[in-house]
C-alpha positions, 0 to 999 in steps of 0.5 A: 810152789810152797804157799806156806809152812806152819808147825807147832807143838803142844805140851800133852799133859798141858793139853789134857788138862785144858780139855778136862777143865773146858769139856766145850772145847773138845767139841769147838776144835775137833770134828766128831770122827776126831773127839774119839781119840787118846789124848797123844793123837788129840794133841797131834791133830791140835797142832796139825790145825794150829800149823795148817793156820799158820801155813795160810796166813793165820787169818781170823775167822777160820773155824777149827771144825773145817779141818779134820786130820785122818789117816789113810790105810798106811797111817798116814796123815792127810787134811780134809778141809772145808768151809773157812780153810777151804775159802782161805786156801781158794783164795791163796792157790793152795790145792794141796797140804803135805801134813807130818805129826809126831808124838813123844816125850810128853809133846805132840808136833806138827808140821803143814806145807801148803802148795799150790 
């Protein structure tokens, strides 16, 4: 059963010049295995966690740091979460999350299903 679905875009240059002006917020929104990446895929996994609120209800409280975008062998996205979503996802059923990122023209997207 689909719990939610939230998705998301970020304008890329837009996005690089907001980390450039706040250094800190490189580190408030990602995990370290993710600070390491271009800007395009930043942007990306900016919008996965903004959908992955989205799909929970957006309640206040969630900690951009408990969710991490990685990629399998096969490039594709997957969550690995913890702490704040992994409480709100307990507490609404949701056991797995089905991510989609993409990329272009100067804009990053993301799409998340919660299912539970």
């Amino acid at each position: 059963m689909i719990v939610g679905v939230g998705i998301d875009v970020v304008d890329i240059a837009r996005f690089a010049e907001t980390l450039a002006r706040t250094p800190a917020l490189r580190e408030r929104l990602f995990t370290t295995d993710e600070r390491g990446l271009g800007i395009a895929s930043l942007a990306a996994r900016f919008a996965a966690k903004e959908a992955l609120a989205k799909s929970l209800g957006a309640p206040a409280g969630l900690q951009w740091t408990d969710a991490c975008v990685v990629t399998n062998d096969d490039g594709r996205p997957y969550l690995e979460i913890g702490g704040s979503v992994q409480a709100r996802a307990n507490d609404l059923g949701v056991d797995r999350f089905h991510v989609s990122l993409s990329h272009d023209a100067g804009v990053a997207s993301a799409v998340v299903i919660a299912e539970g």
